[in-house]
Backbone as numpy.savetxt, mean C-alpha at the origin, in Angstrom:
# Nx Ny Nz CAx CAy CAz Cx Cy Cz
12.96 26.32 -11.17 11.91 26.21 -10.19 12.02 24.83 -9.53
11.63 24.77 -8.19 11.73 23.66 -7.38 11.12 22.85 -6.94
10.81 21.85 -7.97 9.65 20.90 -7.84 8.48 20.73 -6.39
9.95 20.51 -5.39 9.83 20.24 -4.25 8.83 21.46 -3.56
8.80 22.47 -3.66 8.00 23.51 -2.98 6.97 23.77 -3.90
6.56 23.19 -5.28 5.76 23.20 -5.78 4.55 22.50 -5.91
4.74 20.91 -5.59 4.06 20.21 -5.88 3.21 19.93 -4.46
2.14 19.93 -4.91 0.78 20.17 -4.13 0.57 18.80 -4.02
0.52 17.70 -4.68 -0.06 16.47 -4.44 0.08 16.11 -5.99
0.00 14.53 -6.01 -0.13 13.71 -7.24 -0.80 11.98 -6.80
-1.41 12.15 -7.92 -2.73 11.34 -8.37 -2.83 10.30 -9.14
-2.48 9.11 -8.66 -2.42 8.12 -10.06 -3.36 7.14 -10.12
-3.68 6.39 -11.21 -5.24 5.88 -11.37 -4.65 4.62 -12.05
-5.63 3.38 -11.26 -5.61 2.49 -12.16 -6.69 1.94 -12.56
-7.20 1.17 -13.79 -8.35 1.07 -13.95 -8.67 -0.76 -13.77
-9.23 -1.08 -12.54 -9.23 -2.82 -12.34 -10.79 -3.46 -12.40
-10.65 -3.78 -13.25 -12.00 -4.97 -14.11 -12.60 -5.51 -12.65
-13.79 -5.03 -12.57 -14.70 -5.75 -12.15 -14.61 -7.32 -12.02
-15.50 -8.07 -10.89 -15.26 -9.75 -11.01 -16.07 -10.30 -12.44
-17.20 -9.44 -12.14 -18.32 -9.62 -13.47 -17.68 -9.31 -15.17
-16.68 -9.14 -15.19 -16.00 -7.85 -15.79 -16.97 -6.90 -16.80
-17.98 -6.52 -16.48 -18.86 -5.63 -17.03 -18.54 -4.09 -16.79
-17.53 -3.58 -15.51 -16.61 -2.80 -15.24 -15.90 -2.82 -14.87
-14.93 -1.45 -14.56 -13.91 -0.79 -14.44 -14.42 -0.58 -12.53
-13.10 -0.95 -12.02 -13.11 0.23 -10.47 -12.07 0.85 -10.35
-11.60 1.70 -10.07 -10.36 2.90 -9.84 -9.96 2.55 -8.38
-8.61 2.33 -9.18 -7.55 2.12 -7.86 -6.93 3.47 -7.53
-6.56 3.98 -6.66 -5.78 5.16 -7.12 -4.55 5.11 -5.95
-3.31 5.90 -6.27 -2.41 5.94 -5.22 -2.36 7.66 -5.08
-2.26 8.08 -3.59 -2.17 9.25 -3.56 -1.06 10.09 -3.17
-0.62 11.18 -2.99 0.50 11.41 -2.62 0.44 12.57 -2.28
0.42 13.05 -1.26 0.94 14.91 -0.92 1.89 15.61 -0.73
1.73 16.43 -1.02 2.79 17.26 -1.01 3.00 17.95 0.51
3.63 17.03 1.06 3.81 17.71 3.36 5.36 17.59 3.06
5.63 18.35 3.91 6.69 19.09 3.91 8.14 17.94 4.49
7.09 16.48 4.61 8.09 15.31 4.50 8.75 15.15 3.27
7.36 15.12 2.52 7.77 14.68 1.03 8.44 15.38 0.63
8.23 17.05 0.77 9.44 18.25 -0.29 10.20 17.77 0.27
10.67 17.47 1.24 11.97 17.52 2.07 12.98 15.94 1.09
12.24 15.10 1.18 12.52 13.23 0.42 12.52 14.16 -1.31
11.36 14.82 -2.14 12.09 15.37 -3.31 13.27 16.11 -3.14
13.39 17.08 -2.55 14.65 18.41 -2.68 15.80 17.48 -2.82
15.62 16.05 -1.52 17.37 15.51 -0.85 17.35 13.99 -2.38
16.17 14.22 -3.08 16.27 13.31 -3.94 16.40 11.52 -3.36
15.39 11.35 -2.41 15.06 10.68 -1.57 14.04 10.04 -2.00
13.67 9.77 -3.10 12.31 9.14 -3.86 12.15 8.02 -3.36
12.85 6.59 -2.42 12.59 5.63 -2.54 12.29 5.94 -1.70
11.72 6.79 -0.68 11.04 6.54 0.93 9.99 7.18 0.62
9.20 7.70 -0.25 7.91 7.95 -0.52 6.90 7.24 -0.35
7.01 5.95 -0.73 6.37 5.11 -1.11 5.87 4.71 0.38
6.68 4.40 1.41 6.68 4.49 3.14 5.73 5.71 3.91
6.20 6.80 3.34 5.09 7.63 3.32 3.90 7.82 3.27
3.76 7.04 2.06 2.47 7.02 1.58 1.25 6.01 2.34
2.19 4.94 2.92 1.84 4.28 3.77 1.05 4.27 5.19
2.09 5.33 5.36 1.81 5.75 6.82 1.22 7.11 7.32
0.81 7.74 6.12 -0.02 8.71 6.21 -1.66 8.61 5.73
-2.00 7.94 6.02 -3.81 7.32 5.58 -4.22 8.83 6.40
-4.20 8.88 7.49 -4.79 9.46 8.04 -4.77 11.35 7.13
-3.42 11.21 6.58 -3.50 12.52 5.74 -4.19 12.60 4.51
-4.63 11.53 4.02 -5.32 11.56 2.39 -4.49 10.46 1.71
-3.28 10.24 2.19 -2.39 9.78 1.00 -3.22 7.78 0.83
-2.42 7.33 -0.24 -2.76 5.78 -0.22 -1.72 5.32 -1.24
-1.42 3.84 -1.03 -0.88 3.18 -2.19 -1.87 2.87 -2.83
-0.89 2.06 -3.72 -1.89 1.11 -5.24 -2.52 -0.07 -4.08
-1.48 -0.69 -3.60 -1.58 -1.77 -2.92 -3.05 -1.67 -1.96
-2.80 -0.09 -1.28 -3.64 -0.41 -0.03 -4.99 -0.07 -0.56
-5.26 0.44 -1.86 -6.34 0.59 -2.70 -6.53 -0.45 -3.22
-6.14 -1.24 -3.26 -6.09 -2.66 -4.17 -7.28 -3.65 -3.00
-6.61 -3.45 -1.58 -7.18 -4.32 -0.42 -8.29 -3.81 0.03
-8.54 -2.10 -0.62 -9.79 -1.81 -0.31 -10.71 -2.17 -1.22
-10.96 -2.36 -2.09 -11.47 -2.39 -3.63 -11.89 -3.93 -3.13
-10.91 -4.94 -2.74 -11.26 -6.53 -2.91 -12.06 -6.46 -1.35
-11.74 -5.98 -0.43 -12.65 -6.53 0.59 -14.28 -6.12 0.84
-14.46 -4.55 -0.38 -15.30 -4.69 -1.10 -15.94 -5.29 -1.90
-15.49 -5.87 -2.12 -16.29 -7.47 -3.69 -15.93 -6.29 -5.10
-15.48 -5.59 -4.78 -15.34 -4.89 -6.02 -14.47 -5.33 -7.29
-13.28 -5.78 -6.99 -12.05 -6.54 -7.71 -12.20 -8.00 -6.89
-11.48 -8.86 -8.02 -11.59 -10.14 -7.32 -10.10 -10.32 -6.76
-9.81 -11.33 -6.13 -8.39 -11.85 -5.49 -7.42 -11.73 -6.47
-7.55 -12.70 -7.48 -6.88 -12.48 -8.62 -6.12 -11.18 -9.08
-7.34 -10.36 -9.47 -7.05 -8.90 -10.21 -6.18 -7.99 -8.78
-6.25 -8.16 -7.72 -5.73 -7.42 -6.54 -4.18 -7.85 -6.95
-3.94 -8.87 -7.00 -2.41 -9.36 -6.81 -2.20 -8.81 -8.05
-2.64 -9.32 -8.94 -1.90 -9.08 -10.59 -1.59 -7.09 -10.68
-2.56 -6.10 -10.08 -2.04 -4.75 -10.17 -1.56 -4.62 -9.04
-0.78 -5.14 -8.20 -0.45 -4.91 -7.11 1.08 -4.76 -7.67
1.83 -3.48 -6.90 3.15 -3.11 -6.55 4.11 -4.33 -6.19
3.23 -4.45 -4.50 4.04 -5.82 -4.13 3.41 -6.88 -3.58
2.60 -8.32 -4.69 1.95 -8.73 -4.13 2.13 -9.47 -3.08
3.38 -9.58 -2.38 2.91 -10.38 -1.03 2.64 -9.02 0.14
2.50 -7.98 -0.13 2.18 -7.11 0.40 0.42 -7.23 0.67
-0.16 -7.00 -0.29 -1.29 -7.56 -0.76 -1.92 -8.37 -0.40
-1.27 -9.68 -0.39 -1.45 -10.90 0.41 -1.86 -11.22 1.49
-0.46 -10.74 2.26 -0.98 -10.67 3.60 -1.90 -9.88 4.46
-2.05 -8.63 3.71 -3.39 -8.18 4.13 -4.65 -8.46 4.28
-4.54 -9.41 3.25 -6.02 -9.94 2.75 -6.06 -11.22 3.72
-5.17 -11.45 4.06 -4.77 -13.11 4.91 -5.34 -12.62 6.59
-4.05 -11.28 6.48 -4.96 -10.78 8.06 -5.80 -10.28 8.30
-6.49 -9.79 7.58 -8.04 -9.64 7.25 -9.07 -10.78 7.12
-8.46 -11.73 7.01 -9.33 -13.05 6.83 -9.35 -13.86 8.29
-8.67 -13.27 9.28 -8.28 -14.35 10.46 -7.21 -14.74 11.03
-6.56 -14.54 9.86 -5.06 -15.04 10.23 -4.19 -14.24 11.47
-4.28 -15.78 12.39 -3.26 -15.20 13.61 -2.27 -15.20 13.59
-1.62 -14.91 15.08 -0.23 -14.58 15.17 0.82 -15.83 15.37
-0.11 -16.75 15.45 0.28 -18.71 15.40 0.75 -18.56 14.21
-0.47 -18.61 13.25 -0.29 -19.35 11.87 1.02 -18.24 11.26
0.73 -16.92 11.32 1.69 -15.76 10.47 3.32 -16.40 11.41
3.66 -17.15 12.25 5.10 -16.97 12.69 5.52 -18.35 13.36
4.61 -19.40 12.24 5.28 -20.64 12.38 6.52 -20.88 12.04
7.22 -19.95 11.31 8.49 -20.33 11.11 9.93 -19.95 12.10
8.82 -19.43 13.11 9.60 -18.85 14.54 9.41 -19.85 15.22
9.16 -20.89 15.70 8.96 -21.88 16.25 10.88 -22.46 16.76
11.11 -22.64 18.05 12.64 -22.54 18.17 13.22 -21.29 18.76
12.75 -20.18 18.33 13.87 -18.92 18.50 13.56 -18.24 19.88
14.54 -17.84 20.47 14.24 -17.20 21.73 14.41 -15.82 21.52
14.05 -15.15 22.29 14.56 -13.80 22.51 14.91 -13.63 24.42
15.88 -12.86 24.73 16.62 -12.62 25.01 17.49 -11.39 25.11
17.89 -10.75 26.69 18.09 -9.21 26.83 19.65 -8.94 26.92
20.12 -8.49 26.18 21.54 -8.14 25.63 22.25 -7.67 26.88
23.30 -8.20 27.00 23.93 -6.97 28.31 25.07 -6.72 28.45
């Protein structure tokens, strides 16, 4: 049987301590089963899921990560606990950075010098 035409969706949970730590809040990453994903299981394409998962909010899906940035800009998890269960924390990071203000100055001071320029 073929995973790929089987699987309906998958559900993973993490459990991240409160700031108070008196609780638990649930991170969760989601994943569906659209006929992108059978297509990335069948061809055994697992590392572009994760991209997927990204870019389908609008379908249900979520990372750890982007649950992570929802949870903290809630007061729910603190800064700390976001990075430490985070996938990839400068992923993480910078969300929380461009969420805080951060422009397009400060994010590409290290472009300072470079031109661009039309190929011909």
């Amino acid at each position: 049987m073929d995973l790929s035409l089987n699987l309906k969706g998958v559900v993973a949970q993490q459990l991240i301590p409160s700031p108070d730590g008196r609780s638990r809040k649930v991170a969760m990453e989601i994943l569906l089963g659209t006929p992108l994903v059978q297509d990335y299981i069948r061809d055994g394409e697992i590392h572009k899921l994760k991209e997927v998962m990204k870019d389908s909010v609008q379908l249900g899906m979520k990372t750890f990560d982007q649950s992570l940035f929802e949870l903290y800009q809630a007061g729910e998890i603190s800064y700390e606990d976001a990075l430490r269960y985070a996938d990839s924390q400068n992923e993480v990071r910078l969300r929380i950075k461009l969420s805080q203000g951060g422009d397009a100055r400060t994010l590409s001071q290290g472009l300072d010098g470079v031109e661009i320029s039309e190929i011909r």
